[in-house]
KOLLODO-773764 format. One record per residue: residue number from 1; residue in one letter; chain; z negated, y negated, x of N, C-alpha, C in turn. Coordinates in Angstrom, 2 decimals. Example, Ala and Ser with C-alpha at 12.3 -4.5 7.8 and 13.67 -1.06 7.14 Angstrom:
# residues 2
<1, 'a', 'A', <-7.80, 5.69, 13.19>, <-7.80, 4.50, 12.30>, <-7.80, 3.30, 13.20>>
<2, 's', 'A', <-7.08, 2.25, 12.85>, <-7.14, 1.06, 13.67>, <-7.87, -0.03, 12.90>>
//
This chain:
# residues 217
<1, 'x', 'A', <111.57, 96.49, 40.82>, <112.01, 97.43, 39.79>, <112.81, 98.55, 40.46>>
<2, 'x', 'A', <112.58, 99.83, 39.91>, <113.17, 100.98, 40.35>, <114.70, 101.20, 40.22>>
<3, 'x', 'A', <115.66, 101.37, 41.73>, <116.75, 101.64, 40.17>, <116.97, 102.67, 39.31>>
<4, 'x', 'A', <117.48, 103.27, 38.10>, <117.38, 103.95, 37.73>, <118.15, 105.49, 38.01>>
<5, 'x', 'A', <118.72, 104.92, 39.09>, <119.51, 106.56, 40.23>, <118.74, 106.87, 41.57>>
<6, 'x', 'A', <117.48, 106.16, 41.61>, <117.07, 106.13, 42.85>, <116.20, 107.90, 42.68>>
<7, 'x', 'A', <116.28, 108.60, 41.85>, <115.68, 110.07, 41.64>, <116.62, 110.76, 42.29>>
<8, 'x', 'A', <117.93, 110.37, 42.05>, <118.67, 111.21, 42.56>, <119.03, 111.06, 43.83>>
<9, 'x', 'A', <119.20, 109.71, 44.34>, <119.29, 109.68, 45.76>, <118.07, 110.30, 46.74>>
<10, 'x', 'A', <117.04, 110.36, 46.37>, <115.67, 110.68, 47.26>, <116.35, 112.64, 46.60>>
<11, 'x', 'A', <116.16, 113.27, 45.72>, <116.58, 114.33, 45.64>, <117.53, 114.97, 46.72>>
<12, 'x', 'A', <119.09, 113.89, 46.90>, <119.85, 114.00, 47.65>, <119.87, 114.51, 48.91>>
<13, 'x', 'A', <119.01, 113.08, 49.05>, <118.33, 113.18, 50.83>, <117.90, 114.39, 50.85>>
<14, 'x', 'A', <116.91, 114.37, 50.56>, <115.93, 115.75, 50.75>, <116.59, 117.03, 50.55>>
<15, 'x', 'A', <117.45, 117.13, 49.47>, <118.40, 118.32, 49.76>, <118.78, 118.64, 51.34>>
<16, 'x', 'A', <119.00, 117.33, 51.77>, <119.74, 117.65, 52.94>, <119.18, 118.07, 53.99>>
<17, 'x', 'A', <117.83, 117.44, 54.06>, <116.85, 117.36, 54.87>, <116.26, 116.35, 55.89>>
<18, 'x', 'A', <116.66, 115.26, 54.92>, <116.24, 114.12, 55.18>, <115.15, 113.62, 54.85>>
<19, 'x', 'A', <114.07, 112.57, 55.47>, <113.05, 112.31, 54.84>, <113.43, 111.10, 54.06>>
<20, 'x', 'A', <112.03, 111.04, 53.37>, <112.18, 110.06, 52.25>, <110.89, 109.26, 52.63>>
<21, 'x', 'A', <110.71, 108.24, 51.48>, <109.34, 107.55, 51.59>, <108.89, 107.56, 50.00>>
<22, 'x', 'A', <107.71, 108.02, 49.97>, <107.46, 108.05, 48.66>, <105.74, 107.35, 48.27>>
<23, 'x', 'A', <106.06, 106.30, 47.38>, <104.65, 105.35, 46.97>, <104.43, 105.90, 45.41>>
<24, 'x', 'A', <102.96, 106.31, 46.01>, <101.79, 107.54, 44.75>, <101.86, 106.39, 43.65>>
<25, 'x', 'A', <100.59, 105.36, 43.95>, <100.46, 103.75, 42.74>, <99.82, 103.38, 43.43>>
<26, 'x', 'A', <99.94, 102.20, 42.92>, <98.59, 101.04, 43.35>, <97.59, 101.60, 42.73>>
<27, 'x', 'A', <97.35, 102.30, 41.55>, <96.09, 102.46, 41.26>, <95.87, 104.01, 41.61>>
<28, 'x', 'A', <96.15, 104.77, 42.51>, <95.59, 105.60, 42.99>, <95.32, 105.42, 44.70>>
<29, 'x', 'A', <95.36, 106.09, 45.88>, <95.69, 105.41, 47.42>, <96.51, 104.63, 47.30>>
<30, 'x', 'A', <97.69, 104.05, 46.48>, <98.36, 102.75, 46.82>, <98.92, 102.80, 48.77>>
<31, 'x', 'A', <99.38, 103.85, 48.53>, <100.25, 104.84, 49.92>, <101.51, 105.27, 49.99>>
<32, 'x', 'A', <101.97, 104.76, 50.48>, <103.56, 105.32, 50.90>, <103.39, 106.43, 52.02>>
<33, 'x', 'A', <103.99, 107.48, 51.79>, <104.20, 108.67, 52.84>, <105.22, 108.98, 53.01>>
<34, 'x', 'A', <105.88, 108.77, 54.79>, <107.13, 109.78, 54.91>, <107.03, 110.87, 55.08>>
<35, 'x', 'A', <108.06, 111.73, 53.78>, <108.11, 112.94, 53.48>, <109.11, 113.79, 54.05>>
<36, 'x', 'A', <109.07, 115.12, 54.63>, <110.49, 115.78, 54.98>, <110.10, 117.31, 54.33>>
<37, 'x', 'A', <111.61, 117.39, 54.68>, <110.97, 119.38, 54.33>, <110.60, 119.92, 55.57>>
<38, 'x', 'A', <109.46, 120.94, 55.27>, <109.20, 121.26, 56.00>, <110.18, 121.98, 57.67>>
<39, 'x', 'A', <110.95, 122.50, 56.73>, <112.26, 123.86, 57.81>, <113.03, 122.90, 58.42>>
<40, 'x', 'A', <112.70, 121.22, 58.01>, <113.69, 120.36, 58.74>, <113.23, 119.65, 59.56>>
<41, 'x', 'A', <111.98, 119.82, 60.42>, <111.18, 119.10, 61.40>, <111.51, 119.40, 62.75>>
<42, 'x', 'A', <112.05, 118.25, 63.41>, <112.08, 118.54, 64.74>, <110.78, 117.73, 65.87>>
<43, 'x', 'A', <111.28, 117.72, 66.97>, <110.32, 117.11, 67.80>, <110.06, 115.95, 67.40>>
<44, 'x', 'A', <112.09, 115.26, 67.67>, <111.93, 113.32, 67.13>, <111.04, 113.43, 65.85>>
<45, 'x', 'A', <111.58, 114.15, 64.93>, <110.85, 113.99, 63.53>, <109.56, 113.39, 63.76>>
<46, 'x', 'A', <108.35, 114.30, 64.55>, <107.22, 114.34, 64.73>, <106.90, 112.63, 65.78>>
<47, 'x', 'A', <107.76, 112.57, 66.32>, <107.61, 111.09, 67.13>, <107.85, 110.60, 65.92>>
<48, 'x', 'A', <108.58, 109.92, 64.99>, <108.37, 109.14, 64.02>, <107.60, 108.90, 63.35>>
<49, 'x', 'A', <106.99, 110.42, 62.79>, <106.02, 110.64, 62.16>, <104.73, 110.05, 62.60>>
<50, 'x', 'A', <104.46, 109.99, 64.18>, <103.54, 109.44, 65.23>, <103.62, 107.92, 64.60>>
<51, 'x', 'A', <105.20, 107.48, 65.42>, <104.68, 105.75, 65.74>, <105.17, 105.48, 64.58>>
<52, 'x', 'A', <106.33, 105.84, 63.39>, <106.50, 104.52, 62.68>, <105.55, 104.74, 61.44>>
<53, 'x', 'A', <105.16, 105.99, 61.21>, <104.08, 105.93, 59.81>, <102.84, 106.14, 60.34>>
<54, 'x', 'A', <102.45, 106.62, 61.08>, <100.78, 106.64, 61.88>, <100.08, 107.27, 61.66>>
<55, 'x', 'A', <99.49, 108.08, 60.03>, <98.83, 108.58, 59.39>, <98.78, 109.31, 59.85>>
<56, 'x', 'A', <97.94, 110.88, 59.06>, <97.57, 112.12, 59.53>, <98.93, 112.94, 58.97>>
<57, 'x', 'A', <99.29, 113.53, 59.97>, <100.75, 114.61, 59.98>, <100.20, 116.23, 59.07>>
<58, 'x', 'A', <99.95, 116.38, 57.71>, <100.02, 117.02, 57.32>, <101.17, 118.25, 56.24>>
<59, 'x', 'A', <101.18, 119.19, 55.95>, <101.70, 120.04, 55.53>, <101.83, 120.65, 54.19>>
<60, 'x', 'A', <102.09, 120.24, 52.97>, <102.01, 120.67, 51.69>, <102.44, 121.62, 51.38>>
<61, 'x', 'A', <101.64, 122.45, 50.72>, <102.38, 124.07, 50.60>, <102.00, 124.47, 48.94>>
<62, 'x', 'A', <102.76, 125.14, 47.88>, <102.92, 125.23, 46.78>, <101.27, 126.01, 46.66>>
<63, 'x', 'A', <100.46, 125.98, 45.68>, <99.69, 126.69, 45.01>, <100.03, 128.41, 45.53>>
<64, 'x', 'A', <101.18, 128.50, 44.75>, <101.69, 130.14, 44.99>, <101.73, 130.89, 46.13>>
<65, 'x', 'A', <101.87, 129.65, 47.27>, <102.30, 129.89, 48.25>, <100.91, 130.19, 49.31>>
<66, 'x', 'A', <99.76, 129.36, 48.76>, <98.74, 129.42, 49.20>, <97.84, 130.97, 48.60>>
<67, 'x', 'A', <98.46, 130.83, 47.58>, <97.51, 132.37, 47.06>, <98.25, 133.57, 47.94>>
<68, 'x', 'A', <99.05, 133.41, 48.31>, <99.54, 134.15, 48.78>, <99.15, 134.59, 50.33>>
<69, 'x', 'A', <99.20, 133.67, 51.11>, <98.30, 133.56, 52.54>, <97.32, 133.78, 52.45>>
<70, 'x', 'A', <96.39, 133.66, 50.99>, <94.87, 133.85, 50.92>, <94.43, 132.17, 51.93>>
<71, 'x', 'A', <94.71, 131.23, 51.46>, <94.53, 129.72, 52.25>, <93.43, 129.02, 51.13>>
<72, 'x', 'A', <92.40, 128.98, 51.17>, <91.05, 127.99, 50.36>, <91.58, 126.81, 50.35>>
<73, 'x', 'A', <90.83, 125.89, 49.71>, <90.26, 124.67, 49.40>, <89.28, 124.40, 50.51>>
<74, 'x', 'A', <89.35, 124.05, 51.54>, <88.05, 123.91, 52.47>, <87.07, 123.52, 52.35>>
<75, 'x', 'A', <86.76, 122.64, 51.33>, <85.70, 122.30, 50.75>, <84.92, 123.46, 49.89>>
<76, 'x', 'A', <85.95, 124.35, 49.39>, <85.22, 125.68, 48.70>, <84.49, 126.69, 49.71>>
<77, 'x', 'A', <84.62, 126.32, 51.27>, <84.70, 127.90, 52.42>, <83.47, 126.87, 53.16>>
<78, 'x', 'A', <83.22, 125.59, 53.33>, <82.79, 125.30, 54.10>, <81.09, 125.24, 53.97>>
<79, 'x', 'A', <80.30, 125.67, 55.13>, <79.06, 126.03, 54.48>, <78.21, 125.14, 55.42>>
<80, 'x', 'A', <78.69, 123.73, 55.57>, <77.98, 122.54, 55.70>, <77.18, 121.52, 55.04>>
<81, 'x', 'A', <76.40, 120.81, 55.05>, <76.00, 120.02, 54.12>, <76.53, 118.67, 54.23>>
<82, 'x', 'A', <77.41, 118.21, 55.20>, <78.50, 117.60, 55.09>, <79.65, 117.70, 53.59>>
<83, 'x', 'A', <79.58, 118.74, 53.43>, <80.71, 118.96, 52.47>, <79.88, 119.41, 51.36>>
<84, 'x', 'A', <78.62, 118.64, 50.93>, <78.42, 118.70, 49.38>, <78.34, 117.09, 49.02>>
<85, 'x', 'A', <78.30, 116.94, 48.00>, <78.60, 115.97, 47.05>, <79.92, 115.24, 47.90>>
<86, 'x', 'A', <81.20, 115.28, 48.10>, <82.30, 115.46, 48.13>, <82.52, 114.66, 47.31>>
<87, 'x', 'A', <82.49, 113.58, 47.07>, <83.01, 111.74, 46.43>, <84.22, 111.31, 46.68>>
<88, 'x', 'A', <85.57, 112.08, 45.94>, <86.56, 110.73, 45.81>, <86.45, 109.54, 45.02>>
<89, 'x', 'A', <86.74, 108.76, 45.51>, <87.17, 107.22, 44.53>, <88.14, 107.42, 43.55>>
<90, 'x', 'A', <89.41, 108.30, 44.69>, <91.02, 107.97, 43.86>, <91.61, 109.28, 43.27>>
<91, 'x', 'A', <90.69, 110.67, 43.44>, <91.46, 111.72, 42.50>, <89.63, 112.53, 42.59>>
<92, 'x', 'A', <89.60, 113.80, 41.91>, <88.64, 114.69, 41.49>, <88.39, 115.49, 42.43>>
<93, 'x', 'A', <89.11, 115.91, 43.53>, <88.68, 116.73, 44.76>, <90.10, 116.42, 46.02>>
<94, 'x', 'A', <89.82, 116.88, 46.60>, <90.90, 117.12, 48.39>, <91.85, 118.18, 48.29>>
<95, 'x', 'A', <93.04, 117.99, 48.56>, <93.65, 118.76, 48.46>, <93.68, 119.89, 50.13>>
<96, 'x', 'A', <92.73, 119.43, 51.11>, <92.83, 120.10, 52.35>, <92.72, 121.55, 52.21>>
<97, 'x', 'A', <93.36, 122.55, 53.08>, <92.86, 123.65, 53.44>, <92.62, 123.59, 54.75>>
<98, 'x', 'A', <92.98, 125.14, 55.70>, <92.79, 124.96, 57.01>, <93.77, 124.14, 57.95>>
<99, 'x', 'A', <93.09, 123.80, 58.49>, <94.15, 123.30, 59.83>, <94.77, 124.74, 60.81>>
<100, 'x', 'A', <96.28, 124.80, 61.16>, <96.96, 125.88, 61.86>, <97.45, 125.38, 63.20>>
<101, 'x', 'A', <97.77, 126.28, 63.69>, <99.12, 126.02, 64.47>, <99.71, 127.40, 64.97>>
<102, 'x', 'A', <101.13, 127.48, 65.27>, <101.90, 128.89, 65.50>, <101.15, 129.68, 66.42>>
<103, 'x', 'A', <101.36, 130.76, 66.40>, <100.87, 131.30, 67.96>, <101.45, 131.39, 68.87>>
<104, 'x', 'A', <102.61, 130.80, 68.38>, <103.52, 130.77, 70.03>, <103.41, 129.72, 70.88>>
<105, 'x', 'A', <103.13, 128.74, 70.13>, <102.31, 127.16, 70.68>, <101.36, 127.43, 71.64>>
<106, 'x', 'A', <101.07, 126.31, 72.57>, <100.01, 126.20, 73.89>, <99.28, 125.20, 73.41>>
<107, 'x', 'A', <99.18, 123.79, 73.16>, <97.73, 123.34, 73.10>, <98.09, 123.04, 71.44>>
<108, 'x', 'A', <99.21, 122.93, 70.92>, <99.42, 122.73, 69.40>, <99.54, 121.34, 69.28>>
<109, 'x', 'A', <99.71, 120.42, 70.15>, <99.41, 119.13, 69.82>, <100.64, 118.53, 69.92>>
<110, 'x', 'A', <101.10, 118.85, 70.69>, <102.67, 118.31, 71.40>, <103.56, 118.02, 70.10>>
<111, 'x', 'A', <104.37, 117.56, 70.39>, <105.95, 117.00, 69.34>, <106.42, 118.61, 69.64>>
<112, 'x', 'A', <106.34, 118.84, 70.14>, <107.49, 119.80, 70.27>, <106.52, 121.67, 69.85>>
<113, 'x', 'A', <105.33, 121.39, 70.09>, <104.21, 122.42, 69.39>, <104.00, 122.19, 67.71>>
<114, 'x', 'A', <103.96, 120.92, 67.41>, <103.92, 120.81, 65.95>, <104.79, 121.05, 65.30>>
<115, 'x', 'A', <106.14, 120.29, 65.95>, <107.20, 120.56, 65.74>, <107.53, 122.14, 65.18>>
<116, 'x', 'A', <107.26, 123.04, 65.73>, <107.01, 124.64, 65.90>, <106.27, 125.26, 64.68>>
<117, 'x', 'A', <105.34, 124.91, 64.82>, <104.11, 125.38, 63.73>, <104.57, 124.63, 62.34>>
<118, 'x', 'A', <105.44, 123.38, 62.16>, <105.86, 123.02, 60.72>, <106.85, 123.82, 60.48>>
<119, 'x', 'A', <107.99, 123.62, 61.15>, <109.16, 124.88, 60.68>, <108.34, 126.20, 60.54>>
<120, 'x', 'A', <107.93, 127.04, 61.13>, <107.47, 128.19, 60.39>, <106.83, 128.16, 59.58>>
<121, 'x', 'A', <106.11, 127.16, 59.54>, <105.27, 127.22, 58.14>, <106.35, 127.15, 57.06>>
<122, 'x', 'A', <107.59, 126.50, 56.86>, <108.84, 126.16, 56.18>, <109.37, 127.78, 55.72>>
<123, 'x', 'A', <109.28, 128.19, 57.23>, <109.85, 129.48, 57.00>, <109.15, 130.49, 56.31>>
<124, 'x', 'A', <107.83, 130.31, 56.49>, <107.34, 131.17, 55.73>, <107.12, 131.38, 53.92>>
<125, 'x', 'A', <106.84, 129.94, 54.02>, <106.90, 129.27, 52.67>, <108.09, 130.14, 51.75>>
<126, 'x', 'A', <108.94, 130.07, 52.53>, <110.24, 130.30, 51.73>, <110.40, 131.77, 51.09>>
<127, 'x', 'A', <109.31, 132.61, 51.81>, <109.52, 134.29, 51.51>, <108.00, 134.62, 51.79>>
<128, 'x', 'A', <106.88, 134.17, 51.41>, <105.25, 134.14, 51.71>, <105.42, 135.86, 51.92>>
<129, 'x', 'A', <106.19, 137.02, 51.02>, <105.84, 138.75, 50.64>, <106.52, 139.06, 52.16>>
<130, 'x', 'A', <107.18, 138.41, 52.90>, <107.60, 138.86, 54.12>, <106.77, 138.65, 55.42>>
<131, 'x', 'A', <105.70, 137.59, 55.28>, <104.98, 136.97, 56.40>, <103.42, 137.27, 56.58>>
<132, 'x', 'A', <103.03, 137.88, 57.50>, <101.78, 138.34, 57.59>, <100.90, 137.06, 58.21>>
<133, 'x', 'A', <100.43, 135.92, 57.30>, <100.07, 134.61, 57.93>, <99.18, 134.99, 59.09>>
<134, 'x', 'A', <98.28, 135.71, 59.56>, <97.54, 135.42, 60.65>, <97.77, 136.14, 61.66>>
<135, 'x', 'A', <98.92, 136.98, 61.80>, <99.84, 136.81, 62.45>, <100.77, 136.05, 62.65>>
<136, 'x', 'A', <100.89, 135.38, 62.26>, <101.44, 133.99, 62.39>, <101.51, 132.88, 63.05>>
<137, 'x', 'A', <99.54, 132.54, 62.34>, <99.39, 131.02, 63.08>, <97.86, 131.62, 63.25>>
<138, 'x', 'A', <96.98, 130.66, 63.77>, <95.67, 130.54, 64.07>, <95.36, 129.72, 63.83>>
<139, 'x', 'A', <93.45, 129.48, 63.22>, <93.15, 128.36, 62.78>, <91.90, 128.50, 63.48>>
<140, 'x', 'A', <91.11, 127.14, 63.66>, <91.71, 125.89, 63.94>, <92.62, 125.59, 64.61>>
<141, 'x', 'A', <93.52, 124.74, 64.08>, <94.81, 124.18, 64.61>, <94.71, 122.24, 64.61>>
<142, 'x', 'A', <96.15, 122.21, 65.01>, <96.48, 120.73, 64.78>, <97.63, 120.47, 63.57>>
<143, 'x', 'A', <97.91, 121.25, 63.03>, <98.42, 120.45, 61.59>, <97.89, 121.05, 60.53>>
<144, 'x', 'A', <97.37, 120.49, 59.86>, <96.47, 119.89, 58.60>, <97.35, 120.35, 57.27>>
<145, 'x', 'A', <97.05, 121.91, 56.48>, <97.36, 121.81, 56.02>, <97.11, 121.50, 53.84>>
<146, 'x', 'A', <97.46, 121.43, 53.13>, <97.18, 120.83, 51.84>, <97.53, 122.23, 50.54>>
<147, 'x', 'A', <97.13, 121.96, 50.06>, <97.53, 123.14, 48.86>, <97.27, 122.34, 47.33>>
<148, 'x', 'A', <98.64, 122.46, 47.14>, <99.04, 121.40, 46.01>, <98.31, 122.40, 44.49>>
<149, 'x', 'A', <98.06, 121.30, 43.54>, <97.43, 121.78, 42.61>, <98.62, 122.95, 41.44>>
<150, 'x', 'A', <98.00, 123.91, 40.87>, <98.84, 125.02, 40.56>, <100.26, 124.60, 39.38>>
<151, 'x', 'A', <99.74, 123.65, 38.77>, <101.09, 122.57, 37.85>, <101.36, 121.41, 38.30>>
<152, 'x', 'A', <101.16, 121.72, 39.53>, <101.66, 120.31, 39.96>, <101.35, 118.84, 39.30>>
<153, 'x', 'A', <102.69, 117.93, 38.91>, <102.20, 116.89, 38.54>, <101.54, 116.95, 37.17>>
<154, 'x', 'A', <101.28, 117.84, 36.59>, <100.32, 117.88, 35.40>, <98.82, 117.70, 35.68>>
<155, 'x', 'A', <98.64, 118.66, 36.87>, <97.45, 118.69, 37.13>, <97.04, 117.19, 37.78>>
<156, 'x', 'A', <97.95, 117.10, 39.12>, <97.81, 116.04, 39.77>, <98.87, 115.29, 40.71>>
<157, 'x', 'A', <98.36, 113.89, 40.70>, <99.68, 113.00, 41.14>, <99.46, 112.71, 42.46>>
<158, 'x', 'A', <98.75, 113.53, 43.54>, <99.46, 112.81, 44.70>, <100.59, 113.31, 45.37>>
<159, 'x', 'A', <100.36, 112.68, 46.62>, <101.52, 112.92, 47.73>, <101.87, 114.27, 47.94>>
<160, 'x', 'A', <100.98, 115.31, 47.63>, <101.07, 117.12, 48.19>, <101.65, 117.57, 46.73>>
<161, 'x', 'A', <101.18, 117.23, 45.02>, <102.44, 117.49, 44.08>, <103.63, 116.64, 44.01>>
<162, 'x', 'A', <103.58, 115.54, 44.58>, <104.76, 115.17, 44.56>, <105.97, 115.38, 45.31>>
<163, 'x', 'A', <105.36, 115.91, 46.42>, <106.18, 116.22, 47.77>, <106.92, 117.96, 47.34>>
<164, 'x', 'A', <105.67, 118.57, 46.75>, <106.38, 120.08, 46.36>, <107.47, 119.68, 45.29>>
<165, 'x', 'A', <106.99, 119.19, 43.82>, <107.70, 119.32, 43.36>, <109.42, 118.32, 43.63>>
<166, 'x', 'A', <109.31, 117.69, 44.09>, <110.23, 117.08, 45.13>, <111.53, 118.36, 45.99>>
<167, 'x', 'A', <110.33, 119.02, 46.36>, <111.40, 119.80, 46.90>, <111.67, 121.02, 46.09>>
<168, 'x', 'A', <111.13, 121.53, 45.23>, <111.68, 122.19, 44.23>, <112.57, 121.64, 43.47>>
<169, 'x', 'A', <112.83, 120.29, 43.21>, <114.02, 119.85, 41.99>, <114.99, 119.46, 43.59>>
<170, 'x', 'A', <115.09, 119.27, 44.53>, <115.69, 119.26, 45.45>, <116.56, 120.84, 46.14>>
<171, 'x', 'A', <115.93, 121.95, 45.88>, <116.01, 123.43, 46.69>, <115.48, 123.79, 47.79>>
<172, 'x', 'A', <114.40, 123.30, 48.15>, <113.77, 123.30, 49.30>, <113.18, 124.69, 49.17>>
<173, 'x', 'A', <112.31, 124.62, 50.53>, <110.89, 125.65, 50.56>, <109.58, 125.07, 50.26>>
<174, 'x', 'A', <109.04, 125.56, 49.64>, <107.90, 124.63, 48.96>, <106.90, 124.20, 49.85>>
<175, 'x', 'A', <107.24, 123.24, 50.73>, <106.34, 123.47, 51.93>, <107.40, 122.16, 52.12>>
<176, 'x', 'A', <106.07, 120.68, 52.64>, <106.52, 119.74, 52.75>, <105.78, 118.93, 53.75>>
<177, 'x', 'A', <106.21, 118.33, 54.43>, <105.68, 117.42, 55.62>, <105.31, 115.84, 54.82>>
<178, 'x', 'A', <103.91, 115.73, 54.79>, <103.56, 114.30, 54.22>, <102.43, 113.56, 55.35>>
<179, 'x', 'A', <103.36, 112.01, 55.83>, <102.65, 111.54, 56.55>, <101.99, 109.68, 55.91>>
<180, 'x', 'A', <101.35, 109.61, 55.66>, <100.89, 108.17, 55.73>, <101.25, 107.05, 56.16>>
<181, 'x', 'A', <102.10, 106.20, 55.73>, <102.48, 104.49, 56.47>, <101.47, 103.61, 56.91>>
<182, 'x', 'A', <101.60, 103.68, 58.04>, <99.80, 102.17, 58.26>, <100.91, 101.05, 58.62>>
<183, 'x', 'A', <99.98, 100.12, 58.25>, <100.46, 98.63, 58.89>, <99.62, 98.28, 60.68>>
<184, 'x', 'A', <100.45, 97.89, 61.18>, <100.40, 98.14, 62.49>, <99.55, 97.14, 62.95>>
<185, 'x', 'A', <99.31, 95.82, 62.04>, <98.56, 94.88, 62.09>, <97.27, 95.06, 61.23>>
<186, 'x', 'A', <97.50, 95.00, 60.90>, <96.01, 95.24, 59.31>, <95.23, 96.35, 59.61>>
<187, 'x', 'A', <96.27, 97.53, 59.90>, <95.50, 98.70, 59.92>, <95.40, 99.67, 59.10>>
<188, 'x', 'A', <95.91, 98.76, 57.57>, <95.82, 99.60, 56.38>, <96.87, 99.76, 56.08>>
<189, 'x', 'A', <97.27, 100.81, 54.51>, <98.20, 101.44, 54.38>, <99.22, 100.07, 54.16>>
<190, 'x', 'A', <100.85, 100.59, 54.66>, <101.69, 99.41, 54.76>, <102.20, 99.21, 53.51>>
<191, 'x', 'A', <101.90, 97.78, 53.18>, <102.55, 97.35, 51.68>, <104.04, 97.83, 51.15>>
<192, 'x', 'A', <103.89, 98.25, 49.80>, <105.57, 99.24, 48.92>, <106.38, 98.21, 49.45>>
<193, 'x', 'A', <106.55, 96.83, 49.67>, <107.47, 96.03, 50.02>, <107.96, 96.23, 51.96>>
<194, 'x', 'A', <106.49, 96.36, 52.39>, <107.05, 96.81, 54.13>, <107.94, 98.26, 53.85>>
<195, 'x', 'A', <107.55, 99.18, 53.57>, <107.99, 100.31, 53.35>, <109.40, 100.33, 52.60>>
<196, 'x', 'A', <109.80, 99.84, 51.64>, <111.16, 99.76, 51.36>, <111.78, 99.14, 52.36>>
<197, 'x', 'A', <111.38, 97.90, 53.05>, <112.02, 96.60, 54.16>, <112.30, 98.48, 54.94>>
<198, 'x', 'A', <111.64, 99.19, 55.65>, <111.71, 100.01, 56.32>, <112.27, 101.23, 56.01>>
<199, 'x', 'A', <112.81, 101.64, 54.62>, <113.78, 102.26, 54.77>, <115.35, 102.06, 54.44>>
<200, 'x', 'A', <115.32, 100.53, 54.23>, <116.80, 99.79, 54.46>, <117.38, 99.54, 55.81>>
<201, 'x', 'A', <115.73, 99.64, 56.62>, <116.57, 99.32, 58.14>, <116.91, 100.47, 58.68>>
<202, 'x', 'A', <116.29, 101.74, 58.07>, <116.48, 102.90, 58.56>, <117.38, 103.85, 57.81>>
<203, 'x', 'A', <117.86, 103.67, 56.95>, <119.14, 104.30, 56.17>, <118.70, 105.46, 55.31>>
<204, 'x', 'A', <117.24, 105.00, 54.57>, <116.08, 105.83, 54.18>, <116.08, 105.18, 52.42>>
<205, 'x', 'A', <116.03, 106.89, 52.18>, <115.37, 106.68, 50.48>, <113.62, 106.18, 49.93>>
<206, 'x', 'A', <113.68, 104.88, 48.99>, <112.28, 105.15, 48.90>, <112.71, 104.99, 47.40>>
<207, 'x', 'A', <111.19, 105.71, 46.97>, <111.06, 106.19, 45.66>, <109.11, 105.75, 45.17>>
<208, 'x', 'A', <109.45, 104.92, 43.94>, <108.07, 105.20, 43.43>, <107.62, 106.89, 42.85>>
<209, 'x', 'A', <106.17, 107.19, 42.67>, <105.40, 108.02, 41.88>, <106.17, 108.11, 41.15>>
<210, 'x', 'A', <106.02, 106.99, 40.09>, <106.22, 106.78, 38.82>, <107.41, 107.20, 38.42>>
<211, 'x', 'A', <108.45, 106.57, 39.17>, <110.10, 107.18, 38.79>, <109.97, 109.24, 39.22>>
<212, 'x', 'A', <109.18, 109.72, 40.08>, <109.29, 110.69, 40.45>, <108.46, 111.75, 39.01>>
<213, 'x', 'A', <107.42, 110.71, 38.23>, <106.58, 111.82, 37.50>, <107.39, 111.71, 36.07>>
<214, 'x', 'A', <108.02, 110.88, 35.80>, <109.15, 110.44, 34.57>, <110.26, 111.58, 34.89>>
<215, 'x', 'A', <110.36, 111.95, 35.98>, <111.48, 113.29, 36.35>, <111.10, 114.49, 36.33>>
<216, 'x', 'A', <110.44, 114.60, 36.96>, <110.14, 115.72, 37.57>, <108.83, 116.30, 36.71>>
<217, 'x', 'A', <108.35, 115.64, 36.22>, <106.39, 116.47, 35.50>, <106.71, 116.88, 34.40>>
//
């Protein structure tokens, strides 16, 4: 059971710029992702992000924020036949766009290159009418980024509206770092019970969906 202040403590955190852990449902991916703001990523960040959650290190960026860069749906740009009939199980389409990385970066892969390319993306996020994106970054890159649906949790409940609107009831930049928990044994995503065990040992907020869409949608 949730407690019923645990909205505000994950808010808290994240004000600060702390990550959180946040579980979508069992009946959607049934996924916990550690979340940060974006403008608050450092190298370690990105090592954590590596070994203790495993998943793919992607980037959530507001709707607005994407119209603004002129950033697709990649599935809308891509002129493969790979990318028709496009079958989720657990929501109606992908939230992917392009993959980036800064241009000040060398191979983009590094802790300390990703590291790079998430804060500006943070930064840019924060003032999109000031930033000329491709001057910016270049794509293809190595971080993966997402473009959250335009109402957020109305439209839709995963990890990329939950993470924005997260940091909007928080004060963030709408621009959020969401990584995937694997179980290190199994392989698959790590059970809501490993994932809380793991942010008690780590001095970490976790938060269901559910308490987050009762707030925040």
């Amino acid at each position: 059971m949730q407690r019923a202040d645990a909205v505000d403590d994950v808010v808290a955190a994240f004000r600060r710029g702390d990550p959180v852990l946040v579980h979508d449902a069992a009946d959607r991916e049934g996924e916990t992702d550690l979340v940060y703001p974006a403008e608050a990523v450092t190298p370690a960040a990105l090592a954590r992000l590596r070994n203790d959650a495993g998943g793919l290190v992607c980037v959530a960026l507001s709707d607005a924020v994407c119209r603004a860069f002129d950033l697709p749906f990649i599935q809308d740009v891509l002129d493969h036949p790979a990318s028709d009939d496009h079958d989720l199980r657990y929501d109606e389409r992908s939230s992917f766009s392009l993959t980036v990385n800064h241009r000040e970066t060398f191979t983009g892969i590094t802790d300390e290159d990703r590291a790079r390319t998430i804060v500006e993306l943070g930064r840019a996020a924060a003032d999109p009418t000031s930033v000329a994106f491709a001057e910016e970054f270049r794509a293809p890159g190595h971080v993966h980024l997402l473009r959250a649906a335009p109402d957020l949790l109305v439209d839709r409940e995963g990890h990329t509206e939950l993470g924005i609107a997260l940091a909007a009831e928080a004060g963030r930049a709408p621009a959020v770092v969401v990584c995937e928990m694997l179980d290190d044994e199994t392989g698959a995503a790590l059970p809501p019970a490993d994932a809380r065990a793991y942010a008690a040992r780590h001095g970490l907020q976790y938060v269901e969906g559910a308490a987050l869409l009762d707030r925040l949608a």
